[in-house]
C-alpha positions in Angstrom: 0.8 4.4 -26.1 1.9 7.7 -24.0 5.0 7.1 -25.3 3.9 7.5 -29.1 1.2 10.2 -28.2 4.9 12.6 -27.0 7.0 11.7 -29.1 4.3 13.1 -31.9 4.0 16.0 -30.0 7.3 17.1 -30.0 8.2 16.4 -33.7 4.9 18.6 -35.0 6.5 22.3 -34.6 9.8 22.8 -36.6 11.3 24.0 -33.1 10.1 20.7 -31.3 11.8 19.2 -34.4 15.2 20.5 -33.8 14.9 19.9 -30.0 14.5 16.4 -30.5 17.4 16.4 -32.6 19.4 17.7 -29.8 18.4 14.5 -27.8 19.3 11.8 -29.3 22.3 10.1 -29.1 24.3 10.7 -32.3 25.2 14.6 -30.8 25.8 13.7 -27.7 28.5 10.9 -28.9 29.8 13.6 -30.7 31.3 15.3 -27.5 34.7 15.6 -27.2 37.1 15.0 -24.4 37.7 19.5 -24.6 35.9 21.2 -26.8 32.6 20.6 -28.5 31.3 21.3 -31.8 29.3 24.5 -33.2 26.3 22.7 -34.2 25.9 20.8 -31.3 26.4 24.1 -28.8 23.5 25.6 -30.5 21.5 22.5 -30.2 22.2 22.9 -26.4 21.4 26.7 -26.3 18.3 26.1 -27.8 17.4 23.4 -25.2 18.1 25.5 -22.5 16.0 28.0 -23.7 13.4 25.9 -24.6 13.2 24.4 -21.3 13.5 27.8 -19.3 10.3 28.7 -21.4 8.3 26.0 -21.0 9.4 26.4 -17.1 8.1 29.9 -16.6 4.9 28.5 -17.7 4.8 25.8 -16.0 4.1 23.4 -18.9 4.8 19.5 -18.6 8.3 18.3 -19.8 7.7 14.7 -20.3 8.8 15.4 -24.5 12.1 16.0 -23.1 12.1 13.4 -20.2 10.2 10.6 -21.8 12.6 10.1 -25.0 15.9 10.4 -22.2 14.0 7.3 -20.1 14.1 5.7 -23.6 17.8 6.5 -24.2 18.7 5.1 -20.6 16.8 2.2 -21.2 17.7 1.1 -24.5 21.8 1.6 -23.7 21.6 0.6 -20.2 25.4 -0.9 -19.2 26.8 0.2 -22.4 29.2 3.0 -23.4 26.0 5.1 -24.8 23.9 4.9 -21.5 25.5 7.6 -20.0 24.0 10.6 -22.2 20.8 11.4 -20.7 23.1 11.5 -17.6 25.5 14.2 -19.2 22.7 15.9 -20.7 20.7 16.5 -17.1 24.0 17.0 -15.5 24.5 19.9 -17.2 21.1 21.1 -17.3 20.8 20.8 -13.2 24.1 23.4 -12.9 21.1 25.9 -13.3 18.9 25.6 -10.4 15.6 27.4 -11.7 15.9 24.6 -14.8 16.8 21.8 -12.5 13.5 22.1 -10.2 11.5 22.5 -13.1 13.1 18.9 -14.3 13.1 17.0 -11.0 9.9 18.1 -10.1 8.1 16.5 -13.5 10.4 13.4 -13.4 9.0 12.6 -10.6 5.9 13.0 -11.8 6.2 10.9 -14.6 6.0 7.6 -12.8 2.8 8.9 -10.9 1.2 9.8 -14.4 2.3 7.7 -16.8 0.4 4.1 -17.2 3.3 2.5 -18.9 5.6 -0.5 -17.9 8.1 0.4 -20.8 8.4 4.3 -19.6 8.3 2.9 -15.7 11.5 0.6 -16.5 13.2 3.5 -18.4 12.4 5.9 -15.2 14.0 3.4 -12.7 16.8 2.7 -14.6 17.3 6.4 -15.2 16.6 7.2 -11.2 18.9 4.8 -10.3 21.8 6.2 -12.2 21.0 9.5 -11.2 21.5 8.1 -7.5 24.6 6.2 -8.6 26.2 8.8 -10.3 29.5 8.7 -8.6 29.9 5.1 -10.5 27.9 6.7 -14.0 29.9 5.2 -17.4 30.3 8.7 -18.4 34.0 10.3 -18.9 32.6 13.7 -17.5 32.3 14.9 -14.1 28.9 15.1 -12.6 29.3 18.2 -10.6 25.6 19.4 -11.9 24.1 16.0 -10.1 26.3 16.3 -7.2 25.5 20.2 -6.1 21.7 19.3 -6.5 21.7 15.9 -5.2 20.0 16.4 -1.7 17.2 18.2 -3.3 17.0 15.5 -6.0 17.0 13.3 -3.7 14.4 14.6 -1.6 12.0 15.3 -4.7 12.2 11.9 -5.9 11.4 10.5 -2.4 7.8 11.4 -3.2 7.6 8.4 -5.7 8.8 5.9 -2.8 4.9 4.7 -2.5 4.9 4.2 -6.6 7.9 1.8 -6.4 6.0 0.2 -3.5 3.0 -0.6 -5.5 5.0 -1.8 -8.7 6.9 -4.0 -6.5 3.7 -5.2 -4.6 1.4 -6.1 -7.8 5.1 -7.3 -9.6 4.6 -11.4 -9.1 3.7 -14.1 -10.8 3.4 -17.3 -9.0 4.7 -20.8 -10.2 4.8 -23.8 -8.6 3.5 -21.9 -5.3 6.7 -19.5 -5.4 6.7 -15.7 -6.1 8.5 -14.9 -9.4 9.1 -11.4 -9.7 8.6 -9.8 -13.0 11.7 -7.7 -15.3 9.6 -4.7 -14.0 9.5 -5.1 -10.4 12.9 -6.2 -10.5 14.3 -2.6 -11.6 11.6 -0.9 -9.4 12.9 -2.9 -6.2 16.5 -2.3 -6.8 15.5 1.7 -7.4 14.0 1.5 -4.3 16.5 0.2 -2.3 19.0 2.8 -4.3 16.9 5.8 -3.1 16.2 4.3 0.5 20.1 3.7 0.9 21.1 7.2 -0.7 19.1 8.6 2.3 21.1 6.7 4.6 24.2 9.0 3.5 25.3 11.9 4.3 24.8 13.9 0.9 27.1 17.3 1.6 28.3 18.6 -1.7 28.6 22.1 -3.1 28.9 24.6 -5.5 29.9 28.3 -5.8 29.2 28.3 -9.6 27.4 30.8 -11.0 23.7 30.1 -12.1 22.3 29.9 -15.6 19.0 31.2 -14.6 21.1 34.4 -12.7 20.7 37.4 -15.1 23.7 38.9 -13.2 26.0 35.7 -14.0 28.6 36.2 -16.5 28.0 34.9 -20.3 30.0 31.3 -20.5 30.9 28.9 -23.1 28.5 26.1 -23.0 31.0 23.1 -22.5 31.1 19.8 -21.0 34.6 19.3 -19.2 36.5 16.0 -19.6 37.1 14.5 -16.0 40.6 15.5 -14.4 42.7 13.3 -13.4 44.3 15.0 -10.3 42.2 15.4 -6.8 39.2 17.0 -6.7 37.5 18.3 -3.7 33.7 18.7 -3.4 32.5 22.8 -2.1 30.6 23.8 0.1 26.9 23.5 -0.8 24.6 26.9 -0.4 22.6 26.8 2.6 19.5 26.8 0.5 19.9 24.1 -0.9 21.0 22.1 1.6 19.2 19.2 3.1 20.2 18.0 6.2 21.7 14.4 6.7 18.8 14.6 10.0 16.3 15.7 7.6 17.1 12.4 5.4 16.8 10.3 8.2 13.0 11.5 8.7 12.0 11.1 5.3 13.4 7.1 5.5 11.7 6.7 8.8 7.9 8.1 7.6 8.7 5.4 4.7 8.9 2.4 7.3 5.7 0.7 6.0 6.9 0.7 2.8 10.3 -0.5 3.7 8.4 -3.3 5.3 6.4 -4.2 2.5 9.6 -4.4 0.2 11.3 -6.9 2.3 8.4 -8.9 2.3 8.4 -9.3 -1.5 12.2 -10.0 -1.6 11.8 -12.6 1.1 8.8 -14.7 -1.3 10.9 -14.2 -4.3 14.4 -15.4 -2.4 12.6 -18.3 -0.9 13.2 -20.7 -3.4 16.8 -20.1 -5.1 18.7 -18.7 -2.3 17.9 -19.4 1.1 20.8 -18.2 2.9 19.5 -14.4 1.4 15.7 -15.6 2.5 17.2 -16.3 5.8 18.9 -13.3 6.2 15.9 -10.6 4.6 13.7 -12.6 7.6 15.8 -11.3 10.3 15.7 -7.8 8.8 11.5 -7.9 8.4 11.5 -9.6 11.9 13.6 -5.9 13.1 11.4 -3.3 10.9 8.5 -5.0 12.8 10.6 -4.7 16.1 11.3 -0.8 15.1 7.4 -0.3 14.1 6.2 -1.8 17.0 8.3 -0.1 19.5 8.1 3.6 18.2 4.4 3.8 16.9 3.6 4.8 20.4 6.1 8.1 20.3 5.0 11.5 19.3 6.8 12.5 15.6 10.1 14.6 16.3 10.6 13.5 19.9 13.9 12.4 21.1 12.9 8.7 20.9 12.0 8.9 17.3 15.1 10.6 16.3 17.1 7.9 18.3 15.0 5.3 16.2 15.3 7.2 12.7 18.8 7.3 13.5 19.0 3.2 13.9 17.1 2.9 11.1 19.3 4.8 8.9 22.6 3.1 10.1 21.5 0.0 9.5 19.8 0.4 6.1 22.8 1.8 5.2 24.2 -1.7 4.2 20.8 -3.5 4.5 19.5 -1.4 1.2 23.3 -2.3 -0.2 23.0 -5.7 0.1 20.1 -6.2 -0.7 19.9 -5.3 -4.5 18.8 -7.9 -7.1 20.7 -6.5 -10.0 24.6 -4.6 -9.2 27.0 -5.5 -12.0 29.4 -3.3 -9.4 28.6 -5.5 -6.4 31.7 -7.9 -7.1 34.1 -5.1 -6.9 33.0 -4.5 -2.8 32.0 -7.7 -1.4 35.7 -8.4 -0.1 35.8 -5.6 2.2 32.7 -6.1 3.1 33.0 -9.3 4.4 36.1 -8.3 6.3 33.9 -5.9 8.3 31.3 -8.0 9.2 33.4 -11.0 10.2 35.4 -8.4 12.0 32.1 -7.1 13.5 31.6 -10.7 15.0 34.6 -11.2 16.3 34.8 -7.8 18.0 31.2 -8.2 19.7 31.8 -11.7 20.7 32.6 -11.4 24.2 31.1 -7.9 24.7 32.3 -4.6 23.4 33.5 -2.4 26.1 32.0 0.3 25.3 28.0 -1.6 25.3 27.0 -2.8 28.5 24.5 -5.3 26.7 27.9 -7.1 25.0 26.4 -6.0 21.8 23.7 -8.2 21.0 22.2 -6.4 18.8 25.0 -5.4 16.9 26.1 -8.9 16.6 23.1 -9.9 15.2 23.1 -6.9 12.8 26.3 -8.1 11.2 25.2 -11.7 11.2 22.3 -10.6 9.1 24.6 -8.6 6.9 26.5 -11.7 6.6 23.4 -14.2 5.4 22.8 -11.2 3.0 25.9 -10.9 1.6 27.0 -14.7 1.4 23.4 -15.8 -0.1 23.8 -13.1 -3.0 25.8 -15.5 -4.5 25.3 -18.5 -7.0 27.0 -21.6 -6.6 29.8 -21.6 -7.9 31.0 -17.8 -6.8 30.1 -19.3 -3.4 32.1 -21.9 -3.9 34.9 -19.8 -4.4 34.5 -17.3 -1.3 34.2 -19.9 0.6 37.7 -22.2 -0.4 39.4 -18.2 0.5 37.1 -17.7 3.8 35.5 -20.6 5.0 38.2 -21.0 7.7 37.9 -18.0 8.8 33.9 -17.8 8.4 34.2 -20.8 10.9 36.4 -20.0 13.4 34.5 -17.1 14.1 30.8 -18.3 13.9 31.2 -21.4 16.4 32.0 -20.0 19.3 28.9 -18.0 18.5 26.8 -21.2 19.4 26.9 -20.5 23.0 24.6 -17.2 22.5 21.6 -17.2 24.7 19.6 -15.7 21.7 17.5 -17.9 19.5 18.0 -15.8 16.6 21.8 -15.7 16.9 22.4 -19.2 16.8 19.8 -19.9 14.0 21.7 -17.5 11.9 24.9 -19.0 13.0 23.8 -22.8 12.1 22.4 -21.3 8.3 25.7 -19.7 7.3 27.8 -22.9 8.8 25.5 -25.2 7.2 26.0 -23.5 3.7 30.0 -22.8 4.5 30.2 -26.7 5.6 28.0 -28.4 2.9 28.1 -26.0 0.6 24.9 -25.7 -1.7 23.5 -28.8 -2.4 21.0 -29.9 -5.0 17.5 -31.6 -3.5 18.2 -34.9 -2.4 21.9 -34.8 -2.9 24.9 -36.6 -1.2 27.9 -34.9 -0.1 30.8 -35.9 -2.7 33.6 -34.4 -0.5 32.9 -35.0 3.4 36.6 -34.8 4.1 36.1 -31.5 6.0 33.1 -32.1 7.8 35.0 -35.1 8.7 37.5 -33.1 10.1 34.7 -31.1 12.1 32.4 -34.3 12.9 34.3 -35.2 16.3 34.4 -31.8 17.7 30.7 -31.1 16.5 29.9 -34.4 18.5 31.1 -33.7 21.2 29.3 -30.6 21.7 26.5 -32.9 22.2 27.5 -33.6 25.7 25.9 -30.8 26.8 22.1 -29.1 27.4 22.4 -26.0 26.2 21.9 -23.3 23.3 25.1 -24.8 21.3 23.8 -28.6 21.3 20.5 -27.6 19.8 22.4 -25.6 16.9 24.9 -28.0 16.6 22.0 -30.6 16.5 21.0 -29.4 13.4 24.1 -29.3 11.7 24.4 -33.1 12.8 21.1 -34.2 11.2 21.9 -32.3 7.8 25.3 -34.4 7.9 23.6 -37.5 8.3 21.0 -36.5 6.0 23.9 -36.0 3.4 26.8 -38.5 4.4 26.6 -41.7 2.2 28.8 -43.9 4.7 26.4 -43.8 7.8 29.1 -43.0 10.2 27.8 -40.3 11.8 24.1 -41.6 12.2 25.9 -44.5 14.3 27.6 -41.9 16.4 24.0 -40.4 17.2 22.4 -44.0 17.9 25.3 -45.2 20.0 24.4 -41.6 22.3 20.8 -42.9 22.2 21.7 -46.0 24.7 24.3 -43.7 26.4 23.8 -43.4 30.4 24.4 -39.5 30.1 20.9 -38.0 30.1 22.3 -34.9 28.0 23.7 -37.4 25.4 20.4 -39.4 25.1 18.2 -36.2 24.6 20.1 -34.6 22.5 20.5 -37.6 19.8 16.9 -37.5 20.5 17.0 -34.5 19.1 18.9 -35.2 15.8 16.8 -38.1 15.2 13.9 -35.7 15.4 15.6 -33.4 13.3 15.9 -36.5 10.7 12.6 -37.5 11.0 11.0 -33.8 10.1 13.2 -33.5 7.2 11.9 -37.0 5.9 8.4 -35.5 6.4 9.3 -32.8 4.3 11.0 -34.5 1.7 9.4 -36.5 -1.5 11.8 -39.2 -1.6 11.6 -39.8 2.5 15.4 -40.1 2.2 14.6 -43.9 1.7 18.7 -44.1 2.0 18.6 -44.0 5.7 18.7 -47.1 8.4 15.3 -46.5 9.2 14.8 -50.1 10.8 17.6 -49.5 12.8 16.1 -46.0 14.0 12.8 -47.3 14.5 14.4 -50.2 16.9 16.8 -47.8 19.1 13.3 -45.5 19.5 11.6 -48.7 20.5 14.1 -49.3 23.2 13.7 -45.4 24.4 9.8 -46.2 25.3 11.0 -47.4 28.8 13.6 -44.5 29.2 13.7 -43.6 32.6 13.3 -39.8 31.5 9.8 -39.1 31.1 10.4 -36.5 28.3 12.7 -39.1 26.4 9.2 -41.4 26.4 6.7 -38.9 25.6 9.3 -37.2 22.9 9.5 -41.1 21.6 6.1 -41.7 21.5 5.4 -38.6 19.1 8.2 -39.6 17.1 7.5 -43.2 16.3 4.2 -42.4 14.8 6.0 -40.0 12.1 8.1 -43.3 11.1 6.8 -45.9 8.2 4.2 -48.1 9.8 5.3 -51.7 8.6 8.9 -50.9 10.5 6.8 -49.8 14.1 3.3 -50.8 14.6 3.7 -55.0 15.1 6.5 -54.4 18.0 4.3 -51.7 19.5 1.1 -54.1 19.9 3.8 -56.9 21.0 4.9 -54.0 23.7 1.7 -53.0 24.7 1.4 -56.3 26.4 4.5 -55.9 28.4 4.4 -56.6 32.2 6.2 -53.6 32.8 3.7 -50.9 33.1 6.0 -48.0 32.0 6.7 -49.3 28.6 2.9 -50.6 28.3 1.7 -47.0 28.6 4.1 -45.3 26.7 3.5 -47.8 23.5 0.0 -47.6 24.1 0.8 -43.5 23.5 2.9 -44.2 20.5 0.6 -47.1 18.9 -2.3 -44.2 19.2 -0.6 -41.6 18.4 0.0 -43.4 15.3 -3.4 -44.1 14.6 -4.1 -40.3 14.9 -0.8 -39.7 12.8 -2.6 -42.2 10.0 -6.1 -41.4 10.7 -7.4 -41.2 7.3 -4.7 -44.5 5.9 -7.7 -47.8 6.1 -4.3 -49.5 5.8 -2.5 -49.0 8.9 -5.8 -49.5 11.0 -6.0 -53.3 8.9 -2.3 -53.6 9.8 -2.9 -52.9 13.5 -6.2 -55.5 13.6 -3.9 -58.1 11.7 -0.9 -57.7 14.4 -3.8 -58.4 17.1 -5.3 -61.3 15.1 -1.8 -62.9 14.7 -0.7 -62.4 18.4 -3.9 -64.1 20.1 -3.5 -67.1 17.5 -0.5 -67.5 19.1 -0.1 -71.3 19.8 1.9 -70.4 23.5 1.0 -67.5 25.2 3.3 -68.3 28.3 6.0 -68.3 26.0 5.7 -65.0 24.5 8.0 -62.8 25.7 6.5 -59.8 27.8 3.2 -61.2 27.7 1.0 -61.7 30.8 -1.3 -64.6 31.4 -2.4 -67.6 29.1 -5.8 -65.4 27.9 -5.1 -63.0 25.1 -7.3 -59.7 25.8 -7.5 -58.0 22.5 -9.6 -55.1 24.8 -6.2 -54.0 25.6 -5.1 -52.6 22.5 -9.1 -52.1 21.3 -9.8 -49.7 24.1 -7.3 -47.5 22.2 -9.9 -47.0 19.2 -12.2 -44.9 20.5 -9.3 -42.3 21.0 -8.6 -42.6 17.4 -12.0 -42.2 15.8 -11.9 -38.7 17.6 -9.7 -37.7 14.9 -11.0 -39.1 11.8 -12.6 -36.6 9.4 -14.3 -38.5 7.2 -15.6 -42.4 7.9 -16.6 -43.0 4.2 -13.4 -43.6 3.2 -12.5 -45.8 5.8 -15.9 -47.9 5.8 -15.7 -49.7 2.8 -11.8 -51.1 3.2 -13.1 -52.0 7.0 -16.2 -53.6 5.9 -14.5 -55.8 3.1 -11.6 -56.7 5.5 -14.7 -58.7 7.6 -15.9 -59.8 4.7 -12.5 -61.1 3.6 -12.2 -63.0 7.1 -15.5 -63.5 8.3 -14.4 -65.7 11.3 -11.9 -63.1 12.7 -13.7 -62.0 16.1 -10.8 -59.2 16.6 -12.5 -57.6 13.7 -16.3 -57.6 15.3 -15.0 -56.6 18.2 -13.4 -53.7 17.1 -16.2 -52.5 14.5 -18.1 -52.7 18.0 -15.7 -49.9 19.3 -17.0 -47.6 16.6 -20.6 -48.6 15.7 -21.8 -45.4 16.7 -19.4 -44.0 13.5 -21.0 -46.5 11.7 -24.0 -45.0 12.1 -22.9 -41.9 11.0 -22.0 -43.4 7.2 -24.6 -45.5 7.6 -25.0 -45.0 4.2 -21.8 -46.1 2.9 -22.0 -49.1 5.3 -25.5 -50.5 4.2 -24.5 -50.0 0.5 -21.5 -52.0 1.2 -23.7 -54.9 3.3 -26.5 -55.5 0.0 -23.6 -55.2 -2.4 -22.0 -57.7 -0.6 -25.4 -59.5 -0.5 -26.1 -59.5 -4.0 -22.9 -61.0 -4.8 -23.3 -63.7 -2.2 -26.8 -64.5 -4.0 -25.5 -65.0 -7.0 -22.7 -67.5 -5.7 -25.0 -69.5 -3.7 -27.1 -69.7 -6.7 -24.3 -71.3 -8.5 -23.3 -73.5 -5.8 -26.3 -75.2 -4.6 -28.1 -75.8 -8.0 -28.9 -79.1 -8.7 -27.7 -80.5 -5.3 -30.4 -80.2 -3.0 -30.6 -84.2 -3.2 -26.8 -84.7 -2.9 -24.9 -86.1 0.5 -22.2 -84.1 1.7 -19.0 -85.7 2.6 -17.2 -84.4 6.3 -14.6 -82.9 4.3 -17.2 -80.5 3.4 -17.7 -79.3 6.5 -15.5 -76.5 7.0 -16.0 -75.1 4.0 -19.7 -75.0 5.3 -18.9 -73.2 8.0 -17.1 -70.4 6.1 -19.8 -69.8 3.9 -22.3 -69.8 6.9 -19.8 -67.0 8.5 -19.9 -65.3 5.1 -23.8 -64.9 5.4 -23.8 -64.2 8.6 -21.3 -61.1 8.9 -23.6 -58.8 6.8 -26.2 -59.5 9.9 -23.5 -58.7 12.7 -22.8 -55.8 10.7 -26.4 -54.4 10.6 -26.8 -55.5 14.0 -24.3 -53.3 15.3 -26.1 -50.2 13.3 -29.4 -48.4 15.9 -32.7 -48.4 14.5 -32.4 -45.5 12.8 -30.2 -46.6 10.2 -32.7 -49.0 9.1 -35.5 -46.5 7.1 -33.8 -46.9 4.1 -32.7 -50.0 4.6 -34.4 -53.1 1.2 -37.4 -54.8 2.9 -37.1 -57.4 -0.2 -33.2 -57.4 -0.2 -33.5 -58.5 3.3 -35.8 -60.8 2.9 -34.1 -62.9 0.0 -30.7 -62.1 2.0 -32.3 -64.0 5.2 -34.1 -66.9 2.9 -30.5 -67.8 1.7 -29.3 -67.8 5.2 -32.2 -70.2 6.2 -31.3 -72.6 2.8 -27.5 -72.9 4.7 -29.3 -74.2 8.0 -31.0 -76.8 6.2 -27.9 -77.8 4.6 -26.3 -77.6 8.1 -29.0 -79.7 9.7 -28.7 -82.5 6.7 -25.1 -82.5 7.4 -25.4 -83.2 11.1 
């Protein structure tokens, strides 16, 4: 390993040796709070020399760099992980050294094929970046004079980061899982994004190391003091301007775009509030990328846009971090800002003409950001503080004309309301929706942008409540005379329907007898989009609860309701076009209303003739959308078999003998299987009793075994020529001999 290859390296020379020695962490915790000891300020003078040598000549310093990666890695979060940082903080007080340094640690992640080095590097970046919150009892006045050139250097390894993060999943159960490595490569990522966001203006009048005009000084580290202190101002040379910053995050746009990507896959499956949240911010970087590409570089409209960039970042890169132990410690105030945000750019700040939108919608996705960070039970709690207040400032939000808006609105009051929910579960404690139900109802009076929010919220109650209350609120609306009402149950019900298509279980606990009968009713609506929003609906519903009362309606005199069942019965079909089993149902609901003893007296029903054509004229429509026929050929074929004297069942493989003929295959192995096996019974029945009389009891029974030979036939006479060139000769032949043996015995029983 690389690792092994320096560390041998730097223990061969006896002066390697002792600079080693100076490394490692028993020294360093040696430090006092004032003064250090003898041995260990030699140990230092040495370093410094050794590194201002191996500087002047340009020689790599990854056996210094490598074992502090190491160091920061093996004591990250503990009392120990802060002495690489002491140890660079005072070696960046001298500029000359502190080039020499940045420059090659930001090389290392370039050149060095190791995940165990690349996770020591990020965590060491990162607390470099953080070092304002470093577990270190000594000021980091060495980091802070150099930051903005630190931070500039190590900008350069923003496309390194990128590809660790890219090539960083696994996939499980078809989720993105991302791996310990791309987790601390993200999370440096965003911490050297957001740290370009800020303004980085500190100083430093000290005198430099490398200056050979600098007064000699006692090598000490300084214990922090407790009174104020003020940062200095910087030296223009090393200043890098906040504008300057900005640039460097906007030529890293792709990137940043690539990054959200992979925290949106690996947030999709544990915290969807977050997903929902990082979706709005990729939807914007595309916005951004799509609306400046056509600028020159350095024109006043790219500035404007680095500068929006920036400002936003600023808290997108903050809350967007997998890993910050200090996160807790913030998230308060935070949320007082945003909410405060929302409230302020409700009715339209007066200083933005546009009511602030866009700002709105900024601080709403810093709100699903912040609020899905959190597991369940921390949730739990920030919501029992500010779910009140989360509320009463989100739902007059409902009224925004922007899509995006409300959807953001509707997740963050659907995890504030239900809180989160395991798959499947019921809502233990619906005494607050309660509360909210009435109000949330109402809203469904109206047409607009807050009844198709609050429609949502509706169905996820329903979907949740135990009791069934609010689903009869929504079917009572569905016979209401107010169009607005009707429609917009409509909607809920839709709502209901699509999450039962999603779900495994098909939330078996819901009514869905009663929803299928109030959709029945809604097929003669006077609305044309309530019919044809009915008739895709119905299709989506269990077949046993729908498919017999549409057939019963398609013979309605009322020609209204006879087209739009006619939509819905296809529309099923198509919806089941593959299921042999809901075709069989719909040719056993036609086979059981023409045997009908009194046609008159059927209700809807026109004339005394039952025209089976009516609902057969629909097949054609649905074989247009079956993908493969050899499935569906042999259940169809047995099902004549099974009930030879059923004419609803010739006359519909009539209305798609032309498919037949495209498994022709399938269908003649089925028709000399069938054969065979009808040989072999005939064989066993008619043995011996060629010389017997037949009573008159036997002649139905006659008759059904004549249909049974004779469907085969009306099968294969339903197939073209074509399908007969591999059709037995000598199975035919025997089949028709065995037909002709039933005549005779038909004739002698005559």
């Amino acid at each position: 390993m690389a690792v092994s290859n320096d560390r041998s390296a730097l223990r061969s020379p006896q002066k390697a040796k002792r600079l080693h020695f100076s490394t490692l962490p028993s020294p360093l915790n040696s430090i006092g709070h004032i003064s250090i000891s003898a041995s260990l300020d030699d140990s230092l003078r040495f370093l410094h020399t050794y590194l201002n040598d191996a500087a002047e000549k340009n020689e790599p310093l990854h056996e210094i760099l490598i074992p502090m990666l190491e160091n920061s890695l093996r004591y990250k979060d503990t009392k120990n992980g802060g002495q690489s940082m002491v140890l660079l903080n005072w070696l960046f007080q001298d500029d000359f050294l502190f080039r020499a340094i940045a420059t090659d640690l930001a090389k290392v992640i370039s050149t060095k094929d190791d995940r165990f080095i690349a996770l020591g590097w990020c965590t060491l970046v990162r607390a470099l970046l953080d070092h304002e919150t470093a577990m270190t009892q000594f000021p980091m006045n060495g980091i802070m004079e150099r930051y903005s050139d630190l931070l500039k250097m190590l900008s350069s390894c923003i496309p390194y980061l990128s590809h660790i993060v890219e090539k960083g999943s696994t996939l499980q159960e078809g989720h993105e899982l991302p791996s310990r490595l791309a987790i601390s490569a993200a999370d440096c990522f965003l911490a050297l994004t957001e740290a370009l966001t800020k303004n980085a203006k500190v100083a430093s009048n000290k005198p430099k190391l490398s200056d050979s005009n600098a007064p000699k000084r006692q090598l000490t580290l300084v214990a922090i003091d407790s009174g104020d202190k003020k940062a200095k101002p910087v030296s223009e040379s090393l200043v890098t301007s906040h504008m300057e910053m900005e640039y460097i995050l906007w030529d890293h746009l792709e990137e940043l775009i690539c990054l959200v990507q992979k925290l949106l896959a690996w947030s999709r499956k544990s915290r969807s509030l977050h997903a929902k949240g990082l979706e709005q911010v990729l939807q914007w970087l595309r916005e951004i990328k799509g609306h400046y590409r056509h600028f020159e570089t350095g024109s006043k409209v790219i500035k404007s846009g680095a500068l929006l960039l920036s400002s936003c970042w600023k808290h997108y890169g903050k809350l967007m971090h997998l890993e910050d132990q200090k996160f807790s410690h913030h998230y308060k105030e935070l949320l007082d800002q945003y909410l405060a945000g929302i409230q302020l750019y409700a009715g339209g700040h007066p200083e933005n003409k546009d009511g602030g939108a866009e700002t709105r919608k900024f601080f709403l996705n810093c709100l699903c950001l912040l609020l899905g960070r959190f597991d369940r039970k921390k949730f739990e709690t920030i919501v029992s503080e500010y779910g009140i207040r989360i509320s009463h400032a989100l739902l007059p939000q409902l009224r925004s004309c922007d899509d995006d808006v409300v959807d953001g609105i509707v997740c963050i009051l659907k995890a504030v309301i239900f809180k989160p929910q395991s798959s499947g579960s019921s809502l233990t404690d619906t005494r607050e929706v309660d509360a909210m139900l009435p109000l949330l109802i109402h809203l469904l009076d109206e047409r607009d942008g807050t009844a198709r929010a609050v429609v949502m919220l509706i169905a996820e109650y329903c979907l949740m409540s135990k009791d069934g209350h609010c689903l009869k609120e929504v079917l009572e609306r569905l016979t209401s005379g107010n169009v607005q009402q009707r429609t917009n149950a409509l909607d809920v019900i839709s709502e209901l329907i699509c999450m039962s298509s999603d779900s495994k279980d098909k939330l078996s606990q819901l009514p869905w007898q009663d929803i299928a009968n109030h959709l029945l009713e809604r097929l003669e609506d006077e609305e044309i989009a309530i019919r044809k929003q009915t008739s895709t609906l119905l299709p989506m519903i269990d077949p046993s609860l729908v498919l017999p009362s549409l057939v019963h309606l398609i013979y309605s005199s009322d020609e209204r309701l006879q087209s739009s069942a006619s939509d819905a019965c296809v529309g099923m079909l198509k919806y089941h076009s593959q299921n042999a089993e809901v075709i069989c149902m719909l040719l056993d609901c036609l086979s059981t209303l023409s045997q009908s003893i009194d046609l008159q007296n059927t209700a809807g029903v026109v004339g005394s003739k039952f025209d089976s054509d009516r609902v057969l004229r629909l097949i054609p429509e649905w074989s247009k959308s079956v993908q493969s026929w050899d499935v569906l050929i042999g259940l169809l074929i047995e099902k004549m078999f099974a009930e030879p004297s059923n004419a609803t069942i010739v006359k519909f493989l009539s209305y798609i003998s032309e498919h037949l003929a495209e498994a022709a295959d399938a269908v003649l192995s089925c028709v000399l299987l069938h054969a065979k096996r009808r040989e072999e019974i005939d064989e066993n029945s008619f043995s011996g009793q060629e010389c017997q009389t037949y009573r008159s009891d036997d002649s139905e029974k006659m008759q059904q075994t004549l249909f049974e030979h004779l469907c085969p036939l009306l099968i294969i006479r339903m197939l073209p020529l074509r399908c007969m060139d591999n059709f037995s000769i000598k199975a035919f032949s025997r089949y028709t001999l065995s037909i002709s043996i039933l005549n005779k015995f038909a004739d002698l029983k005559t």
